[in-house]
C-alpha positions in Angstrom: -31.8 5.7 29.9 -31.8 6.7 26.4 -31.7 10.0 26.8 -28.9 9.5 29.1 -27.1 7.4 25.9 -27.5 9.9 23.8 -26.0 12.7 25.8 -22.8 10.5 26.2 -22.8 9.9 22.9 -22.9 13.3 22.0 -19.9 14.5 24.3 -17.9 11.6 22.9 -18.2 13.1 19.2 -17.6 16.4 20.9 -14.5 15.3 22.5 -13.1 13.2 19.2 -14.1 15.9 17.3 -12.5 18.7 19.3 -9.3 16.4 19.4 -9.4 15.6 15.7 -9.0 19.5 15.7 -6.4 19.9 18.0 -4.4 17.2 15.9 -4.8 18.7 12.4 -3.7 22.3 13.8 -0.3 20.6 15.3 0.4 18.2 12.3 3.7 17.3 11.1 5.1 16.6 8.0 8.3 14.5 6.7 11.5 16.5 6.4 11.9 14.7 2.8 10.5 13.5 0.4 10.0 10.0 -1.5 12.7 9.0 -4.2 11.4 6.2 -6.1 14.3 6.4 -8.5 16.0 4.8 -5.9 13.5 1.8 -6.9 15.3 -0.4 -9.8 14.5 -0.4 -13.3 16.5 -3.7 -13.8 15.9 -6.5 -10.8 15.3 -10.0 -11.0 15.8 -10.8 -14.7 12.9 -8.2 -15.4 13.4 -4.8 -16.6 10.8 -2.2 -15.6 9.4 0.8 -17.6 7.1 3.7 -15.8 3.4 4.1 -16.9 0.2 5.7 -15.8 -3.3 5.8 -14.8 -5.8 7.8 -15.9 -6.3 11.5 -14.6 -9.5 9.8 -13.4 -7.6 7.2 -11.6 -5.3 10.2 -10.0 -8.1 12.0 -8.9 -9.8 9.2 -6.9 -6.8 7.9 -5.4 -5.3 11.8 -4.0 -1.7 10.6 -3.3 1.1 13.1 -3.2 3.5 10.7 -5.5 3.5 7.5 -7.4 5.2 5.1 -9.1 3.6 2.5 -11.6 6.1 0.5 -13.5 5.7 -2.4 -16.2 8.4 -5.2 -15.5 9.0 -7.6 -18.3 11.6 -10.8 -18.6 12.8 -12.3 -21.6 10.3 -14.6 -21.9 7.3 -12.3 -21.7 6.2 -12.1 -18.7 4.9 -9.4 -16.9 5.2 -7.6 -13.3 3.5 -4.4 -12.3 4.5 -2.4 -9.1 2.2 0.4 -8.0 3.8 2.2 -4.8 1.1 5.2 -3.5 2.4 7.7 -1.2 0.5 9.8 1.2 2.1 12.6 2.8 -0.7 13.2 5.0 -3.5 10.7 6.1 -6.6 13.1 6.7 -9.0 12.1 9.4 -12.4 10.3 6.9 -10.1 9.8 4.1 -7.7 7.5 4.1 -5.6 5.0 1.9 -7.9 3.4 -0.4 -8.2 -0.2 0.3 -8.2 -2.6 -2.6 -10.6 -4.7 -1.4 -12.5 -1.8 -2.0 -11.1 -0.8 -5.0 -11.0 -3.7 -7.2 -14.9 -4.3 -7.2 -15.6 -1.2 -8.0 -13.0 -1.5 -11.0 -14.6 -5.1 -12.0 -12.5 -7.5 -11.0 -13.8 -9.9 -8.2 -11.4 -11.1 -5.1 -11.2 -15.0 -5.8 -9.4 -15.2 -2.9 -7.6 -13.4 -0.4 -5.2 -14.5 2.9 -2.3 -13.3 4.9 0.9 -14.3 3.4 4.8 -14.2 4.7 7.2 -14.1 2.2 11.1 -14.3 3.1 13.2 -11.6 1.8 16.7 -11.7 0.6 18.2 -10.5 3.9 16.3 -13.4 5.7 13.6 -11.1 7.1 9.9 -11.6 6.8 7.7 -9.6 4.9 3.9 -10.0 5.7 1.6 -8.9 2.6 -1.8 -9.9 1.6 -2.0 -12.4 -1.5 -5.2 -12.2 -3.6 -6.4 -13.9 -6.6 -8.4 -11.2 -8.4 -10.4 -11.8 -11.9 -12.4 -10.3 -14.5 -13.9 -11.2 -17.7 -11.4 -10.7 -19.6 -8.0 -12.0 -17.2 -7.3 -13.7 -13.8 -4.3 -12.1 -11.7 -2.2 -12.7 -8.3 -1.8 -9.4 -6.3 0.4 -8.7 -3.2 -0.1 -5.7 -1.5 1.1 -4.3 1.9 1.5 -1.0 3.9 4.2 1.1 4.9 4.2 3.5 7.6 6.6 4.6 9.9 5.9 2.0 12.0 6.6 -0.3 9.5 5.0 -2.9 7.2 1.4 -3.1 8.1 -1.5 -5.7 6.6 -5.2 -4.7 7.5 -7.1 -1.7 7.3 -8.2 -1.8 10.9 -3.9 -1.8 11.8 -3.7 1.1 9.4 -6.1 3.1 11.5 -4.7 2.3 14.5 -1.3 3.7 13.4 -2.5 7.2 12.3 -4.4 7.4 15.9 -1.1 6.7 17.5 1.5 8.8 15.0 -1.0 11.4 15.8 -1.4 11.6 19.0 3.0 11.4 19.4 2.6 14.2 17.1 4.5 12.3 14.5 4.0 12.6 10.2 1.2 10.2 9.7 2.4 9.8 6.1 2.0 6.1 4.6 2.2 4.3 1.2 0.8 1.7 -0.4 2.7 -1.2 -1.9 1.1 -3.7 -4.6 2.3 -6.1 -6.8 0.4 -7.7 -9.8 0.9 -10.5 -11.9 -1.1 -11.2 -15.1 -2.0 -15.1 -15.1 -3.0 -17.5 -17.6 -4.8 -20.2 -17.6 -2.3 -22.5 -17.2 -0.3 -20.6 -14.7 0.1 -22.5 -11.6 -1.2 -19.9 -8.7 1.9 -21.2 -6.0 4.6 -20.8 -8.7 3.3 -17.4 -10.0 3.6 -16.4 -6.1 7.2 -17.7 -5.9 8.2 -15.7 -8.7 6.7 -12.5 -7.9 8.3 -13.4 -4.3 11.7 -13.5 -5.8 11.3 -10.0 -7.6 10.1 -8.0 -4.0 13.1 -10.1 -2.4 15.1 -7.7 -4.4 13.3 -4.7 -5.1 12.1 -4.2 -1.1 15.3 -2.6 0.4 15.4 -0.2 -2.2 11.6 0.2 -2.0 11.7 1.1 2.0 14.8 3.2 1.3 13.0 5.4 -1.5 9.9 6.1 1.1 10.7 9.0 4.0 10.2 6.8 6.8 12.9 4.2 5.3 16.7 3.9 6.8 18.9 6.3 3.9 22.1 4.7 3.3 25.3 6.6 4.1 
């Protein structure tokens, strides 16, 4: 019986591994590419400024093009909008996860759910809210997927929509949306949500415009 396991187990990583193959040698590839200066600079009553990472942080994270972006109001406060794009998902390596990420930078998850926040247009956008923290500062993050299929939440649905852009021998290009907010101590965690809510409920259309698999405007 074991051996008997062991040979279906092998023809099952033959056959995955034989169609991983087949997929790589027949991928396709957007016919354009992102625009994030289609992203305002000036939305919500903050105005935004771009910024980077490391080289370090570059080389982890292997996207084909970025956007990071400081947003400040009048009265100090702060936004920053990371948007990742991959051009190309490879099989093994895909989007970093944050909830893998921000461990390994030091900050700990405090907390983490699904969230639905309404957008300007009356649609819903479903992210993940997290209360992150490290020694030093305590911050709300929303963060979400694109793909062609649209917004996507969990790693596990990520996955999933590779397999099936693959196997229609679609792009299986993807980005990574995330939105951080600096907190203080005082900062109620509901309010700092609602105001970070009110800034994607005007930078999003632009946002999914600015990404290949978004609608262009004539």
């Amino acid at each position: 019986m074991t051996a008997n396991r062991g040979i279906v187990a092998l023809l099952v990583l033959v056959l995955f591994g034989g169609f991983g193959t087949y997929l790589r040698s027949h991928e396709r590839f957007s016919d354009r590419a992102p625009d994030f200066s289609l992203i305002p600079y000036d939305a919500a009553g903050y105005v935004g400024l771009e910024h980077r990472f490391d080289d370090f942080a570059y080389d982890v994270l292997k996207a084909d093009t970025t956007t990071l972006r400081m947003y400040r109001d009048e009265s100090g406060r702060v936004l920053w909008l990371f948007v990742a794009y991959f051009a190309s998902q490879t099989y093994g390596s895909q989007i970093h996860s944050p909830r893998h990420c921000l461990p390994g930078g030091g900050f700990q998850i405090e907390s983490m759910e699904p969230f639905a926040l309404s957008l300007d247009d009356g649609t819903t956008l479903n992210v993940n809210r997290l209360a992150i923290a490290n020694p030093q500062r305590r911050e709300l993050m929303l963060y979400w997927y694109e793909t062609r299929s649209g917004v996507i939440t969990g790693e596990y649905g990520l996955k999933l929509d590779l397999m099936k852009n693959a196997v229609l021998l679609r792009p299986t290009d993807a980005a990574i949306c995330r939105l951080t907010m600096p907190l203080s101590l005082s900062d109620d965690f509901d309010r700092a949500t609602a105001e970070a809510v009110r800034f994607i409920g005007q930078v999003y259309p632009a946002l999914r415009q600015a990404l290949p698999f978004g609608k262009v405007s004539p």
